[in-house]
N, C-alpha and C positions, 0 to 999 in steps of 0.2 A: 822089095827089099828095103828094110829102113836106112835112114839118112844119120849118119852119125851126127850127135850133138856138135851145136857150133860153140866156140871159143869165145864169139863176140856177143855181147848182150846191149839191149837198144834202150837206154836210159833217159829219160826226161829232162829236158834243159831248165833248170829256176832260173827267174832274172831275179838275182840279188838285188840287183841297183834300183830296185821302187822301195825297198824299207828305206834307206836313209831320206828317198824325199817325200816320203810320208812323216816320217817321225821329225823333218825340217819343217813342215807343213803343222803338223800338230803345236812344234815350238813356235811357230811365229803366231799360230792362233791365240795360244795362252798368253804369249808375249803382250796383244793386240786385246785383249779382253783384260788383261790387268792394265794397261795403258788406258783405257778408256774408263775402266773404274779409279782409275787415280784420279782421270780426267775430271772425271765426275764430282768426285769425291771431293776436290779442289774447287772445282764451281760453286757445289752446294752448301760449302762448309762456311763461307759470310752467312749466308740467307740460312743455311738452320743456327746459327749463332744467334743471329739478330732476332729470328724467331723462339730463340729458347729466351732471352733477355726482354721482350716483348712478354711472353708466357711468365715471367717471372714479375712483371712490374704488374699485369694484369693480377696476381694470386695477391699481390700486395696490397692490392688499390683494394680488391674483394674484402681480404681480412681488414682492412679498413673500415668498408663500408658496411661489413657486418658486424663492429663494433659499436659503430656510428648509428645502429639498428638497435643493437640489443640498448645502447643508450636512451635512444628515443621511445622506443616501448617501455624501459623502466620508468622513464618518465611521464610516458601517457596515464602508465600503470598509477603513481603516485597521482596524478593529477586529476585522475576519474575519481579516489578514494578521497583524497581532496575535497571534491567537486559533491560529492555523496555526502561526506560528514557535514559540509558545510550546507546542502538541502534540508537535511534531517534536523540540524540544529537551527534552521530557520523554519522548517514547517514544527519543532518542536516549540519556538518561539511564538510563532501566527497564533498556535493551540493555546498556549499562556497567556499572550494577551485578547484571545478571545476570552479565555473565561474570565480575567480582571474585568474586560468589560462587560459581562454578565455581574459579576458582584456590584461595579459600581452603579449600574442599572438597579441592580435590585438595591443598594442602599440607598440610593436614590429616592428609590419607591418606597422604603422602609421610613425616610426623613418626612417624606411627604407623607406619609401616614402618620407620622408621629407629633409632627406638624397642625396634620388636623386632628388628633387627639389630645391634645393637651397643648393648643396655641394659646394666646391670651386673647386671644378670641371667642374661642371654644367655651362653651358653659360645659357646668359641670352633669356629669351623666353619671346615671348607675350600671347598673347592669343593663348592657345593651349589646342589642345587633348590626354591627357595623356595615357588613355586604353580605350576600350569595352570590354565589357562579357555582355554574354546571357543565362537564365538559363530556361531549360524547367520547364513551369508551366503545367495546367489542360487544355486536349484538344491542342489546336494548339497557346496555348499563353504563352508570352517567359515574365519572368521577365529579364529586360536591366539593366547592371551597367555604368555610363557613365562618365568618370573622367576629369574634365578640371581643366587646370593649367595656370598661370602666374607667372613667377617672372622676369619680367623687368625691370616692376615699380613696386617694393614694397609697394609704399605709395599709390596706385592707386587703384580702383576696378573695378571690369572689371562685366559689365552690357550688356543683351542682351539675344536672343532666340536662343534654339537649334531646329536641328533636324537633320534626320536621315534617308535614305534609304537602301533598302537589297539587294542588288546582289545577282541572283542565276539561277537556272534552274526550268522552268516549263513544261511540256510536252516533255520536250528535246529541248527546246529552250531556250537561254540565255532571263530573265526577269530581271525586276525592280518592287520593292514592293513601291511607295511610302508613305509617314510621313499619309496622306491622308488614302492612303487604310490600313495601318498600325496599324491607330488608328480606323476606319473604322467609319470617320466624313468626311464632305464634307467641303473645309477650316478649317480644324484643325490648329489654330493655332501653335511658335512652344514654349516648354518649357521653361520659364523665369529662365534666370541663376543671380545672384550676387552675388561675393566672389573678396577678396582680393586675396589669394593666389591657394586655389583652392577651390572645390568644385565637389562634387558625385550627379549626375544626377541620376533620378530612376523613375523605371515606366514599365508599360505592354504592348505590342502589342501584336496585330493578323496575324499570318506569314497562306497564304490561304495553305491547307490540301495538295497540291500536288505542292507544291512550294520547292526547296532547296536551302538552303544559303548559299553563300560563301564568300560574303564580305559585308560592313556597310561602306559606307560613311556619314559622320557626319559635319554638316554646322552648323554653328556658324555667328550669326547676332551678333557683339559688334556694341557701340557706333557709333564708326570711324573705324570697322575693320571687314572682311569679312572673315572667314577659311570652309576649305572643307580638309580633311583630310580622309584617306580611313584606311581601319583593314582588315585582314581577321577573316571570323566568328569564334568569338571562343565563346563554350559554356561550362558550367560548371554546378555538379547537384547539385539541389536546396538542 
């Protein structure tokens, strides 16, 4: 037989009283975590000051010293172009008075020649052969220097053709190179001279590969007057 329903019901007891000391517990935490960040905050707040004003003197010094930078490179900068114009206008100078003293070498040598061509010393000459020289060129071809003079009539000019053979040895026998085989033309005529007092002949020939030189006879066709005059060879380098 069943049991009538009971009246009473068996409900569970909460304990109210842990919220408030949890939620006491939560406030003193927060309380105790902002306490110690003030704390903090107070301690650190000299030393990051000093360290921001440190940070600041340092940014200054830098902008300073990179001022002081870009100064001293504009300057170096000036100083090498400087340094360069002032090379170049001395190695331009060096070059200048090398070649003055090339000219005054060669006037020089030009007084002394003129010296001995019309000193009062000097007798008078006609048409003449004053030197040879021979300077080896490329292969077996010789630049010639070839000086004729007059001074016996000063007021005169002396007109007419050169030329020029080589005395020497080939094979071991005494040869002759003529103006012909020289120039290595068939009738080559010979080089047209006109000068008052003198004049530098000049020009190349072909001396053959197993040939040696040892003397230059040199003929002169003037106007009214025939010269044949002999050298030994002399050469000189180019």
């Amino acid at each position: 037989m069943p049991y009538p329903p009971s009246r009473y019901q068996i409900v569970q007891r909460r304990n109210t009283r842990r919220w408030p000391r949890l939620l006491g517990v939560g406030a003193l935490w927060l309380l105790s975590v902002a306490v110690a960040w003030r704390w903090a905050e107070m301690q650190a707040a000299p030393s990051l000051g000093e360290a921001r004003h440190r940070l600041q003197a340092v940014e200054g010094n830098l902008r300073v010293q990179q001022a002081r930078l870009e100064q001293l490179s504009q300057r170096q900068t000036t100083l090498s172009r400087s340094d360069q114009i002032t090379r170049d206008a001395n190695g331009d100078l060096q070059g200048t008075l090398a070649e003055r003293d090339e000219e005054i070498a060669a006037l020089r040598a030009d007084v002394a020649f003129y010296e001995r061509l019309v000193g009062p010393t000097q007798q008078g000459k006609g048409l003449n052969v004053f030197s040879s020289e021979f300077a080896a060129g490329a292969g077996s071809s010789w630049h010639y220097q070839i000086i004729l003079t007059q001074n016996l009539n000063r007021g005169a000019i002396s007109q007419g053709r050169m030329r020029f053979v080589v005395e020497g040895e080939r094979a071991g026998r005494l040869a002759t190179v003529d103006w012909n085989e020289l120039n290595q033309r068939q009738a080559m005529p010979g080089q047209s001279f006109s000068f008052r007092y003198f004049q530098t002949m000049e020009g190349r020939v072909m001396l053959p590969p197993d040939f040696t030189p040892q003397r230059v006879r040199v003929l002169l066709d003037g106007e009214d007057v025939a010269v044949e005059q002999a050298f030994d060879w002399k050469s000189s380098a180019t």
